[in-house]
N, C-alpha and C positions, 0 to 999 in steps of 0.2 A: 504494500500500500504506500503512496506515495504521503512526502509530508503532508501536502495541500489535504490529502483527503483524511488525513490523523487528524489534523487539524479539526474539517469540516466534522468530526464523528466526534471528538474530543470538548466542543465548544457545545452544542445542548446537552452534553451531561455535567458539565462546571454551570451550565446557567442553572439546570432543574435542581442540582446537589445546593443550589445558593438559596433559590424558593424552597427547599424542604427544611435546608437548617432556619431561615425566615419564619419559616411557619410553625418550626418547633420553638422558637424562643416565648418566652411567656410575656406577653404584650399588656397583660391586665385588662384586657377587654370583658365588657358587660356577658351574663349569661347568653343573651339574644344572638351575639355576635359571633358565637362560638365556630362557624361554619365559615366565615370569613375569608381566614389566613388560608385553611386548605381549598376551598374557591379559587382564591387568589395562585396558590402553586399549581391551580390545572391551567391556567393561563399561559403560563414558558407552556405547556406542555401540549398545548390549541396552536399556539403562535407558531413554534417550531417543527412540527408536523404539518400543517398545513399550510407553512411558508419558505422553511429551510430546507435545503436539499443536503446529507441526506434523511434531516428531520430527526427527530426523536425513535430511537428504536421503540420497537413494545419492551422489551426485557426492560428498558429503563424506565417505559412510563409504570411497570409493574411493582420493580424494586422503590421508584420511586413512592407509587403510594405504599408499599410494606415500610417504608422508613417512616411515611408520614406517620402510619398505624401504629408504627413502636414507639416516637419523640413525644405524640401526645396521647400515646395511653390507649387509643379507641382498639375496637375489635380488629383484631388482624385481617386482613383483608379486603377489609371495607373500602378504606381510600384506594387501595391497590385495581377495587373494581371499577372504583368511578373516576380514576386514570386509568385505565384502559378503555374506557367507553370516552372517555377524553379523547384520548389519543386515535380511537377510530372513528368519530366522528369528526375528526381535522384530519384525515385522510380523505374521509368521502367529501368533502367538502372541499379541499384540493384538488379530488377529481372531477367534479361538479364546475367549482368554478374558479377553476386555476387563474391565476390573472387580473382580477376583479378589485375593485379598488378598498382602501383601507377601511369605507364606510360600509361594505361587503360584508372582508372579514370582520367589522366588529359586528353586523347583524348575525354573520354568521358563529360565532363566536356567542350570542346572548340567545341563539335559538340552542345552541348546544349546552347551555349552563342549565336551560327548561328543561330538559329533557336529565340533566344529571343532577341537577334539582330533585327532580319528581325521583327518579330513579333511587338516589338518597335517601326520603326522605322516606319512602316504599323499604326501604332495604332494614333502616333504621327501627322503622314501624315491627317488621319482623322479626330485627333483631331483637328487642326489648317486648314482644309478644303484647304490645297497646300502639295502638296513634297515639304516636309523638307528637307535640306542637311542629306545625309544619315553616311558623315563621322562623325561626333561627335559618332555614333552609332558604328561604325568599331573601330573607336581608342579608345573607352571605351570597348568594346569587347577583343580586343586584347592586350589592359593594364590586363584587369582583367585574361585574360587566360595568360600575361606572369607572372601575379604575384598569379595564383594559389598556385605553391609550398609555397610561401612565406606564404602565408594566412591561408594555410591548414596545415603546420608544428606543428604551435604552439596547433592548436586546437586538432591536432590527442596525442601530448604530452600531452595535458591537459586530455583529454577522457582515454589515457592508466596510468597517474596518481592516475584519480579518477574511475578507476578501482579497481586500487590495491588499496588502500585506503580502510581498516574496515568502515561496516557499521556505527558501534558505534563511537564517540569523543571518544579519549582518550588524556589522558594526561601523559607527562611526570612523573614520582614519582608518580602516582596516584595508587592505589591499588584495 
C-alpha cells in the first residue's frame, strides 16, 4: 500500500478515535442530554463514509461504537449497532447521491439520525423491557444535526489538507 493511501485509511480512524474519546469525557450534561455526545460521534462516522474515499471501514464504525459502549458504561453493543446503521446509511446515501451539495449531505445526514433515533430508542425500549422517555433520543438527534456543520468543517479541512500534502516527509533545507 502506498503512503498516500496509509494515509487516506489512517486519517478517519484518528478523526473517529478523537469523537469517541470526546464523547467519553464526562461533560456534566443534564439527564435529557445524555444521547448527545454519542449523536455527535456518528457524525465523523456519516461524514467520512459518505464523503471520504476510502471512508470509514465497518470494523471501525463497529469497534468504534464497542468503545463508545465500554467509556460510558451502556450495554455492549448498543452504540456498536447504531454505528453501523450509521455507517451504512452514508454509504447508500453516497451511492444515491454522490456529488450533491453540502445542504444535501446535511438533509441527508438528519434523515439518517431519524431513523437511528427511532432505531435507539426501539433498541433501548427493549433493552430495559418498558418505553423509555423517547426525548433524551430527539434532543440528542437534533443537537447532533444542529451541530453537523460545526463537526464536519474541520474534518473536511483536515481531508482537503492531507490531500494536498506529498506523499513523502519533507523537510524544510533538506535536499
Amino acid at each position: 500500500m502506498s503512503e498516500q493511501g496509509i494515509k487516506a485509511s489512517v486519517l478517519p480512524a484518528l478523526v473517529v478515535l478523537v469523537a469517541v474519546i470526546v464523547c467519553a469525557i464526562p461533560w456534566g450534561l443534564p439527564d435529557g442530554a445524555t444521547f448527545i455526545l454519542p449523536l455527535v460521534t456518528a457524525t465523523p462516522i456519516f461524514y467520512l463514509s459518505a464523503e471520504a474515499e476510502p471512508g470509514v471501514p465497518v470494523w471501525l464504525a463497529f469497534l468504534a461504537g464497542l468503545a463508545t459502549d465500554i467509556l460510558t458504561a451502556g450495554p455492549l453493543g448498543y452504540w456498536a449497532l447504531i454505528f453501523l446503521l450509521t455507517h451504512s446509511l452514508a454509504k447508500a446515501y453516497r451511492q444515491t447521491a454522490s456529488g450533491g451539495s453540502f445542504a444535501g449531505l446535511w438533509l441527508g445526514f438528519a434523515l439518517t439520525l431519524v431513523v437511528v433515533a427511532a432505531l435507539g430508542w426501539a433498541l433501548a425500549s427493549l433493552y430495559f423491557v418498558r418505553l423509555i422517555d423517547w426525548r433524551p433520543m430527539v434532543i440528542g438527534a437534533s443537537a447532533a444535526t444542529l451541530l453537523f456543520p460545526l463537526v464536519v468543517w474541520p474534518i473536511g479541512r483536515l481531508l482537503r489538507w492531507s490531500a494536498a500534502r506529498p506523499a513523502g516527509l519533507s523537510f524544510r533545507g533538506s535536499t
